[in-house]
C-alpha positions in Angstrom: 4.1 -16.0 -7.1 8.0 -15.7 -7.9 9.7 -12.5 -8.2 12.1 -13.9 -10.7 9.1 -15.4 -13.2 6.8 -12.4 -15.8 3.4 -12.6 -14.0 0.4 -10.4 -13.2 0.2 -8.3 -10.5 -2.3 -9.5 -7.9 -2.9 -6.1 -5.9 -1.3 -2.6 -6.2 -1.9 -0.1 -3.3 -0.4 3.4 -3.2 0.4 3.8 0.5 0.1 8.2 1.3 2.0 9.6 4.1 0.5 13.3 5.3 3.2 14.8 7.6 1.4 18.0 7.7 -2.1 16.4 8.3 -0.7 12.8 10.3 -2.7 10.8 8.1 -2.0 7.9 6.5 -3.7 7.1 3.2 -4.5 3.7 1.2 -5.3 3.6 -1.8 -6.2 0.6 -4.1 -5.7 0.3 -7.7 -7.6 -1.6 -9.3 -5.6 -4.3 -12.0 -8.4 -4.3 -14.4 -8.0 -0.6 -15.0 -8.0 -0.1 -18.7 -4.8 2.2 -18.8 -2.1 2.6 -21.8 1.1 0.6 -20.8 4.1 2.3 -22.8 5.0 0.1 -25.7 1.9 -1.9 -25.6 -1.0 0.2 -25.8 -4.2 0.2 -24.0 -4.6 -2.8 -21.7 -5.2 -3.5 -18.2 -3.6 -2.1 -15.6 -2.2 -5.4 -13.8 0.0 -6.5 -17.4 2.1 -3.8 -16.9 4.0 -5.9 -14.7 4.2 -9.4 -16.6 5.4 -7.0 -19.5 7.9 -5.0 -18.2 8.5 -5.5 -14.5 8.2 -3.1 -11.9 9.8 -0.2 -13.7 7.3 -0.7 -16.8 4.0 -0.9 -14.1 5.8 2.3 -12.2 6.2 4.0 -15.6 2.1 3.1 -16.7 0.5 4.2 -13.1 2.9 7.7 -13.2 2.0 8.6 -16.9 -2.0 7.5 -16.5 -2.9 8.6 -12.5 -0.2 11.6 -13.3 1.1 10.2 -9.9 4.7 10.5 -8.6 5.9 7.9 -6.8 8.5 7.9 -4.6 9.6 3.9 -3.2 7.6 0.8 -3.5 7.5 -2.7 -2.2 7.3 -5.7 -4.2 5.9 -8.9 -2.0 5.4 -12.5 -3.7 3.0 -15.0 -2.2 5.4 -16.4 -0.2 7.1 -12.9 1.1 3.2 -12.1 2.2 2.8 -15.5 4.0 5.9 -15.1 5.9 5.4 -11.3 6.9 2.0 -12.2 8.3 3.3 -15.5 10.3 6.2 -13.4 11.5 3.6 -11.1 13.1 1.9 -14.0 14.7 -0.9 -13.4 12.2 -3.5 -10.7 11.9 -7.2 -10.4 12.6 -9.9 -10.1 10.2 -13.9 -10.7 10.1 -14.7 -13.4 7.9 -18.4 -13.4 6.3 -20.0 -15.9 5.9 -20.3 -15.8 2.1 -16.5 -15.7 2.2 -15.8 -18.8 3.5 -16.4 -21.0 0.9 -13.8 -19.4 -1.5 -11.4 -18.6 1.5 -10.9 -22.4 2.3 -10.1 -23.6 -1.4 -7.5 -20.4 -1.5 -6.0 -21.7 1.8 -5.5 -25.2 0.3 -4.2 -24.1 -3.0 -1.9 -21.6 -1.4 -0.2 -24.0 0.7 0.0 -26.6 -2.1 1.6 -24.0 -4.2 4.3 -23.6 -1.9 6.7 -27.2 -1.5 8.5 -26.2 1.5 5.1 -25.7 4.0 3.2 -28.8 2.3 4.1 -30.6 5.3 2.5 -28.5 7.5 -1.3 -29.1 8.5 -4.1 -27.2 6.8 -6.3 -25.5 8.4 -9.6 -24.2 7.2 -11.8 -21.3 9.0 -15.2 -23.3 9.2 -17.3 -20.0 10.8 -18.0 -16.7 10.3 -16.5 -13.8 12.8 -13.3 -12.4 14.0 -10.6 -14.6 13.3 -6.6 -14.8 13.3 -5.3 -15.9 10.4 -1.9 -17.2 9.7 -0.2 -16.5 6.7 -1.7 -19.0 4.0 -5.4 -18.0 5.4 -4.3 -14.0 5.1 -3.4 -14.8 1.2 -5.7 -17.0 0.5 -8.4 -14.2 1.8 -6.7 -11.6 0.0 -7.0 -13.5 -3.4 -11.0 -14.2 -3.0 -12.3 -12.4 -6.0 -15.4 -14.8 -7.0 -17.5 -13.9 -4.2 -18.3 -10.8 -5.0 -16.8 -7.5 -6.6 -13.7 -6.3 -7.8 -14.1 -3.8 -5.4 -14.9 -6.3 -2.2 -11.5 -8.0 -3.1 -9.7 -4.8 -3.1 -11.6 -4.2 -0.1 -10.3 -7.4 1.5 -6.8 -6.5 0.6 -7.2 -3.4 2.7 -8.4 -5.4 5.3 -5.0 -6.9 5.3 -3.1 -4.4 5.0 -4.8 -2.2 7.8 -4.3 -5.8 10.2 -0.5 -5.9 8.9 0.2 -2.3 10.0 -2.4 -2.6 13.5 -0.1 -5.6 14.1 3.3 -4.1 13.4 2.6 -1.5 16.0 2.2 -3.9 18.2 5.3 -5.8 17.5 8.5 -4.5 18.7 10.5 -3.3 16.4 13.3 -5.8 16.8 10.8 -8.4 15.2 10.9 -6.2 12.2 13.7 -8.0 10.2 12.3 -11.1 10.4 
């Protein structure tokens, strides 16, 4: 949730640019990988952060995926929010099944976060094609009752994917904020 504070890491995606091919590749990792974080020995995946920062979880996913990475991104919950509103939101299908979850995320999310708790919540009440602001976005990125591991890191792609449709449809001058 804070940058500055040892937590968790809620999602970590390896983003693959192919010059030679054009293709752009995402790939999820999931946190509950069983991996061996330097100095700690074998845990998962996502306390490689909340142990050593982002050098220590770059150092664990180099030395066990024999990976190479070259920049990353760090975004807290409220970086996320704001990146999404900033973009006037971005579409996803909401099931049915997610609903439930979605709308307690949504009002947790904005609780968690003093300057928005004046603003109004608002909750998807159907299924379908929806835009979501930046609390609904997090709030269904962090569903991860519903189903699978792998439907939340599913869902996060979701976002992602949305994120980048969206930014090519912003101008580029929007891009700071």
């Amino acid at each position: 949730r804070n940058l500055n504070e040892p937590s968790r890491s809620d999602s970590m995606m390896i983003l693959t640019i192919d010059n030679k091919h054009k293709d752009i590749k995402l790939t999820s990792l999931a946190r509950d990988s069983y991996v061996d974080i330097p100095g700690h020995g074998k845990q998962k995946l996502t306390h490689a952060y909340a142990y050593g920062g982002i050098n220590l979880l770059l150092e664990t996913i180099e030395k066990n995926f024999e990976l190479d990475l070259d920049h990353y991104a760090i975004v807290n919950f409220f970086g996320f929010v704001d990146i999404i509103d900033a973009l006037g939101g971005v579409e996803v299908d909401v099931k049915q099944s997610e609903l439930k979850e979605l709308n307690t995320y949504i009002t947790n999310g904005q609780a968690i976060d003093k300057v928005a708790a004046d603003k109004k919540v608002e909750t998807i009440n159907e299924p379908g094609t929806h835009n979501l602001n930046g609390y609904q976005a997090l709030a269904y990125a962090r569903i991860r009752y519903n189903d699978t591991a792998y439907g939340r890191d599913n869902r996060q792609r979701q976002i992602i994917e949305a994120t980048m449709k969206k930014m090519n449809e912003v101008s580029p001058v929007k891009y700071p904020s």
